[in-house]
Backbone as ProteinMPNN parsed JSONL, in Angstrom:
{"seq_chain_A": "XXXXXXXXXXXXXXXXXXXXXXXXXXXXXXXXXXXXXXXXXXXXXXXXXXXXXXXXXXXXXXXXXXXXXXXXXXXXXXXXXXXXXXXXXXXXXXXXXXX", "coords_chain_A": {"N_chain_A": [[-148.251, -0.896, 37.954], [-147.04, -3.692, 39.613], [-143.926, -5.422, 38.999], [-143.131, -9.227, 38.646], [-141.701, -10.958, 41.082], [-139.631, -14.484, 41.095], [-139.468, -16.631, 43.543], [-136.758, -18.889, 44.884], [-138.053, -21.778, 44.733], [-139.708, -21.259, 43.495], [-139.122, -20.501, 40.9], [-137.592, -23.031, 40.526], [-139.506, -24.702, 40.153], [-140.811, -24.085, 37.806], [-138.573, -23.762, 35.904], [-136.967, -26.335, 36.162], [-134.992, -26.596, 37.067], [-133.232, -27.707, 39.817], [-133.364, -26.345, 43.232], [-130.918, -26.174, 44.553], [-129.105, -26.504, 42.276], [-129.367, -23.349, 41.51], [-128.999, -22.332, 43.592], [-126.342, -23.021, 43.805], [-125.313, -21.466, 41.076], [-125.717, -18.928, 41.977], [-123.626, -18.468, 43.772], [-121.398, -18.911, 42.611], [-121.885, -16.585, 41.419], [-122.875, -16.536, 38.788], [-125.846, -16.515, 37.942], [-127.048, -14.402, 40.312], [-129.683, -13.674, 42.296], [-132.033, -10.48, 41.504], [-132.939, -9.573, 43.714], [-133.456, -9.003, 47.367], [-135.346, -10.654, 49.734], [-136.204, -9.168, 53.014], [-135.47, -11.117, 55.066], [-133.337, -12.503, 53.669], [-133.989, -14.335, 51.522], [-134.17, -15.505, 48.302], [-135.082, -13.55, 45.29], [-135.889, -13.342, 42.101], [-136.044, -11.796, 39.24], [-137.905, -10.802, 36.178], [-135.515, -10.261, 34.256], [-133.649, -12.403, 35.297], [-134.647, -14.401, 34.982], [-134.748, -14.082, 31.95], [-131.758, -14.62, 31.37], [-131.408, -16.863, 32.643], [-132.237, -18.565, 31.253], [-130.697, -18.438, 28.66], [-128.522, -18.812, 30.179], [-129.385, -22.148, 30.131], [-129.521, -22.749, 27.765], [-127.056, -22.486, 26.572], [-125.676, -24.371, 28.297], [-127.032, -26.638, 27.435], [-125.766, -26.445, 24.595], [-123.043, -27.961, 25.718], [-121.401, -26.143, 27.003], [-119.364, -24.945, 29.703], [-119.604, -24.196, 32.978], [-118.071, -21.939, 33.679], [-117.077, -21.278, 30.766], [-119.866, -20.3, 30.391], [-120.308, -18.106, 31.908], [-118.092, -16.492, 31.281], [-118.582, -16.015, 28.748], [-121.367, -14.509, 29.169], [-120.633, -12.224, 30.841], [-119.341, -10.832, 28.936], [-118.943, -7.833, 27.497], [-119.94, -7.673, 25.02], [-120.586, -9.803, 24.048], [-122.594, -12.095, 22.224], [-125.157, -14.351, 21.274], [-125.316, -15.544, 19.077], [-122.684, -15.541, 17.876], [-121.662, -17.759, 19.908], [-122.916, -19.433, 18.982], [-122.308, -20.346, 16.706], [-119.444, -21.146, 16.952], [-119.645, -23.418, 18.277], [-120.963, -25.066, 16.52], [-119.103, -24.612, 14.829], [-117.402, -26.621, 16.353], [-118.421, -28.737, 15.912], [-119.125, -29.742, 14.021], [-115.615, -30.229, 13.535], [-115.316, -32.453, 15.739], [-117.111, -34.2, 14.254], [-115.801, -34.544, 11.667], [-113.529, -35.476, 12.8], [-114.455, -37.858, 13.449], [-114.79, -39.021, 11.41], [-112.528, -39.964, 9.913]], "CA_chain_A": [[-148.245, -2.349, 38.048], [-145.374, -4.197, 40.043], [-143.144, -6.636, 38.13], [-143.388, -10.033, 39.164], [-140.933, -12.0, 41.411], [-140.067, -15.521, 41.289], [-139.042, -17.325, 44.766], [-136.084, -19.892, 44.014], [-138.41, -22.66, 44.871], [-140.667, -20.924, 42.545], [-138.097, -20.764, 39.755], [-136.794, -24.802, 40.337], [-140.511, -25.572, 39.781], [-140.925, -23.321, 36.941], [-137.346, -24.271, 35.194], [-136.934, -28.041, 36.229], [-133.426, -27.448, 37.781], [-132.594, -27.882, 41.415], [-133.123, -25.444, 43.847], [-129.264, -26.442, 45.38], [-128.435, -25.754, 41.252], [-129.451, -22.034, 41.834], [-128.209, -21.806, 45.075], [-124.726, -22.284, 43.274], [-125.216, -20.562, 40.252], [-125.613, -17.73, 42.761], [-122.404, -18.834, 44.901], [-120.496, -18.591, 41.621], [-121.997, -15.204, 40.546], [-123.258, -17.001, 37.219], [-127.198, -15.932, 38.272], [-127.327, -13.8, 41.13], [-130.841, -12.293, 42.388], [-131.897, -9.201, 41.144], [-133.858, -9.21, 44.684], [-133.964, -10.421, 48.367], [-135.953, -10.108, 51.132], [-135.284, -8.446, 54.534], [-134.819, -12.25, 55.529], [-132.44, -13.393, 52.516], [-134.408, -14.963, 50.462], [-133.866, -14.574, 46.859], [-135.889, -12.818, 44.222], [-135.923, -13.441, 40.884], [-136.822, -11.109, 38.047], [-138.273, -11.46, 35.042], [-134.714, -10.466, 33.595], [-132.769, -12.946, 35.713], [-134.93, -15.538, 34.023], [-133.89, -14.695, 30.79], [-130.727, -14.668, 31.291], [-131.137, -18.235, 32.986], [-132.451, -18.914, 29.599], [-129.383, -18.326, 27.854], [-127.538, -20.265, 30.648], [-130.216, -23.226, 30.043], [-129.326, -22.889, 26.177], [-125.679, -22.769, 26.659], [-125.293, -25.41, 28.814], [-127.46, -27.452, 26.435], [-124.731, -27.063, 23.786], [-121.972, -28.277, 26.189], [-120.32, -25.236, 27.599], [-119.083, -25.499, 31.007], [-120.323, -22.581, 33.514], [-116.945, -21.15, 33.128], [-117.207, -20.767, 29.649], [-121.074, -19.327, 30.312], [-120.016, -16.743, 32.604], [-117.116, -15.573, 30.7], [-119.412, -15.67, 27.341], [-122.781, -13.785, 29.766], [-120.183, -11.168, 31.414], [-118.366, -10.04, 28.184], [-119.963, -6.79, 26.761], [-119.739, -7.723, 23.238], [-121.574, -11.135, 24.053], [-123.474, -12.156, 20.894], [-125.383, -15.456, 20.865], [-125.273, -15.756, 17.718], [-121.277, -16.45, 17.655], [-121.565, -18.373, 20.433], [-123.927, -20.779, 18.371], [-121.265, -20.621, 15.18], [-118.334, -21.903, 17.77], [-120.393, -24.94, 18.817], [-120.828, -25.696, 15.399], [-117.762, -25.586, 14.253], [-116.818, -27.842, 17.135], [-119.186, -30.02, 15.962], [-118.158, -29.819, 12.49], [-114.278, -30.91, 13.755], [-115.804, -33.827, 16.05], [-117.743, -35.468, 13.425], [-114.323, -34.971, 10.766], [-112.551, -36.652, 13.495], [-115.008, -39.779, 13.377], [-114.803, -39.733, 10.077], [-111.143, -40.375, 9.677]], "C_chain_A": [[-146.843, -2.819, 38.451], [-144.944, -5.436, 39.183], [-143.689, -7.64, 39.034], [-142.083, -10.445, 39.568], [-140.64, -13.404, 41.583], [-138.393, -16.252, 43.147], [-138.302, -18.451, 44.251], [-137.102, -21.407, 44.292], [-139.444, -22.669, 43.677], [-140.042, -21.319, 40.789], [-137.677, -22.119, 39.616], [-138.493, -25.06, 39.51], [-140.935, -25.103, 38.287], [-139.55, -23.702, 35.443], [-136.764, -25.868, 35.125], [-135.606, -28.244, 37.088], [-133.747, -27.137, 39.37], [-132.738, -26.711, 42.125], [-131.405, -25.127, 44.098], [-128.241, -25.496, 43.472], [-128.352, -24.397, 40.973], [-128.943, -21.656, 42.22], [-126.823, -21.454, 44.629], [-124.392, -21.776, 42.27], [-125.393, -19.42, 40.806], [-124.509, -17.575, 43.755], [-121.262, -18.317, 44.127], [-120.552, -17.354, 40.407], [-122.334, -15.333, 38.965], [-124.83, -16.561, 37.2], [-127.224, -15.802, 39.457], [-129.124, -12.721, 40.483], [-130.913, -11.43, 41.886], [-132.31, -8.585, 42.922], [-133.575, -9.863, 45.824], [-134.283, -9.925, 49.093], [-135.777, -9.627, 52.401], [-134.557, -9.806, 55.15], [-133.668, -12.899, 54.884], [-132.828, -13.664, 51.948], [-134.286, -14.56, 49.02], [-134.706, -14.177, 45.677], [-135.757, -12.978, 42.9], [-136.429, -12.32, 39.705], [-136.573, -11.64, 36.915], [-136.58, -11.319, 33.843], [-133.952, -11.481, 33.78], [-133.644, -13.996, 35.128], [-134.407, -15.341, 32.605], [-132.927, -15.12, 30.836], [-130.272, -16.085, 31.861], [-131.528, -18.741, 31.813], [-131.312, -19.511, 28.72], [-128.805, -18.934, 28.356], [-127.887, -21.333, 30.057], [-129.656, -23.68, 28.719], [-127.698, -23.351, 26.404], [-125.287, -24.457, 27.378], [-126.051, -26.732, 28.275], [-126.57, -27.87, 25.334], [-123.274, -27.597, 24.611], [-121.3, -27.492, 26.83], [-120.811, -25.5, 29.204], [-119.411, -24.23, 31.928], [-119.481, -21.676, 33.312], [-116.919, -20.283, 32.398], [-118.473, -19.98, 29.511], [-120.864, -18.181, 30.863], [-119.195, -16.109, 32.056], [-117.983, -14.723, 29.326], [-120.586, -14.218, 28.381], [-121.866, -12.502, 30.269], [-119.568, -10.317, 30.508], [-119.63, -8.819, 27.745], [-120.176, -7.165, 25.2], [-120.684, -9.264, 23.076], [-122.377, -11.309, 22.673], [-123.791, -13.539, 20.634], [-125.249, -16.187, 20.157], [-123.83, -16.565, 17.53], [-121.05, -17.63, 18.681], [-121.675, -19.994, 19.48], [-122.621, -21.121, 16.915], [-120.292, -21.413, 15.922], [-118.691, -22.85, 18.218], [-120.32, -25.456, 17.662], [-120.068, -26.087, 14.527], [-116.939, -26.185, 14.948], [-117.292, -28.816, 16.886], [-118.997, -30.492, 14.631], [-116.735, -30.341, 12.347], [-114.479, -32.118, 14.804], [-116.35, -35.166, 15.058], [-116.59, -35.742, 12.125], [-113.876, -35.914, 11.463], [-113.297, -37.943, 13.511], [-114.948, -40.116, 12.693], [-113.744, -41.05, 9.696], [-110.812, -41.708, 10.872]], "O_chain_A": [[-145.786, -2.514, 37.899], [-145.732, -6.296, 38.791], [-144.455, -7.364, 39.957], [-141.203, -10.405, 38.707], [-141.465, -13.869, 42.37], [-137.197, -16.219, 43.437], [-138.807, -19.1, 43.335], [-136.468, -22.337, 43.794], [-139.895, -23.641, 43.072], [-140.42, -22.09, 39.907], [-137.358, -22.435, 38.47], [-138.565, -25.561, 38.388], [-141.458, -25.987, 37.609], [-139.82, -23.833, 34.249], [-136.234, -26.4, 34.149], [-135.16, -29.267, 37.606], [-134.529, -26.297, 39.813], [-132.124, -25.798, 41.573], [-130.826, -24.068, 43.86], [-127.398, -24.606, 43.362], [-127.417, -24.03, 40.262], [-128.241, -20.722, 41.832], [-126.201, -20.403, 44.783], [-123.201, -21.476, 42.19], [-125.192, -18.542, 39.967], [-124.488, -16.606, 44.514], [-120.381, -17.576, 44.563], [-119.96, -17.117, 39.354], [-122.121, -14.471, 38.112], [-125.077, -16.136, 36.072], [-127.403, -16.843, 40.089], [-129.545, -11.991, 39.585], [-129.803, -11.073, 41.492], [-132.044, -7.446, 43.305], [-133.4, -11.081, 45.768], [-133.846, -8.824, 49.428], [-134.653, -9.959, 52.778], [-133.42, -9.782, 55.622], [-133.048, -13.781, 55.479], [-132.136, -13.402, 50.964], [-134.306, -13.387, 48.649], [-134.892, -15.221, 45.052], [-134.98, -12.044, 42.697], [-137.651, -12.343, 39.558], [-135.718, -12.434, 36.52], [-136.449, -12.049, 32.86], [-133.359, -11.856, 32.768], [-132.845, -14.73, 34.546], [-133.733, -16.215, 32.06], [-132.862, -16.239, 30.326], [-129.131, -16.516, 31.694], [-130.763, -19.623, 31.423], [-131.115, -20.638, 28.265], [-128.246, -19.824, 27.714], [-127.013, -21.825, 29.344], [-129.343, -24.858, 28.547], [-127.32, -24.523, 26.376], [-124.706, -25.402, 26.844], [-125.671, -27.83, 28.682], [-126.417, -29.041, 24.988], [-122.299, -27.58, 23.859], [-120.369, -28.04, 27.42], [-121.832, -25.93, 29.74], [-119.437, -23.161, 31.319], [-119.841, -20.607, 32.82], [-116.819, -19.075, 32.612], [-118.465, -19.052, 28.701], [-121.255, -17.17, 30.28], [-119.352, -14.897, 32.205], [-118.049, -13.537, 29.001], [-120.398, -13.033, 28.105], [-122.511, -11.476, 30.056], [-119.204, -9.202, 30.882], [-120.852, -8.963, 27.711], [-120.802, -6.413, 24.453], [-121.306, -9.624, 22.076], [-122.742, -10.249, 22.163], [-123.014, -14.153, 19.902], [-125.07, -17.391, 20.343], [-123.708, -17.74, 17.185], [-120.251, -18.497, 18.329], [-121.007, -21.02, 19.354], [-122.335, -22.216, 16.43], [-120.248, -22.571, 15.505], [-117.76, -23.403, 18.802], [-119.569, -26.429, 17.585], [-120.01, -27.066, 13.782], [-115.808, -26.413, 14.518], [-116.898, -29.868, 17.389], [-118.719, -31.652, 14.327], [-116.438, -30.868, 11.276], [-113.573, -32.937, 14.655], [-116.165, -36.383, 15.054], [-116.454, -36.862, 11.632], [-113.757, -37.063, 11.039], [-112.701, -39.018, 13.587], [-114.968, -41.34, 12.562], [-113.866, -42.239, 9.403], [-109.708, -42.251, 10.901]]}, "name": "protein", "num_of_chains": 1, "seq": "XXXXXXXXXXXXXXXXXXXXXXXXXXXXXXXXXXXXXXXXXXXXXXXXXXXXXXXXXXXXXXXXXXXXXXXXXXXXXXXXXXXXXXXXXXXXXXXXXXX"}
């Protein structure tokens, strides 16, 4: 049984973002293809969706692609702390309104 590929037009409609937002999350090596066709076109696998996942998430709590690509490229990566360092940014934002 062959995996499935998704076509970036396939993936915008499937994810909600932008084809053009792909295009440069693949310009800036933040989600590159796993796949592309003899013509160029780009391929998607089912891993390169997760891993747009995790962008999707990240960039939900505020981090900047920067900060996603540095966090997605490290070997030691661990969601988990990611999610603790948001929180205790969010934990020293809401002190600061306090005061």
């Amino acid at each position: 049984m062959q995996d499935k590929n998704w076509k970036v037009g396939e993936l915008s409609k499937l994810t909600g973002l932008t084809i053009r937002t792909l295009h440069h999350y693949d310009e800036i090596g933040l989600l590159c293809p796993s796949f592309r066709t003899d013509a160029g076109h780009r391929l998607y696998s089912e891993g390169d969706i997760i891993k747009l996942q995790q962008i999707m998430s990240l960039k939900q709590l505020e981090f900047s692609l920067d900060e996603i690509k540095e966090f997605i490229e490290n070997p030691k990566y661990n969601p988990i702390d990611v999610i603790e360092m948001q929180l205790k940014k969010l934990d020293e934002e809401i002190s600061l309104k306090k005061n």
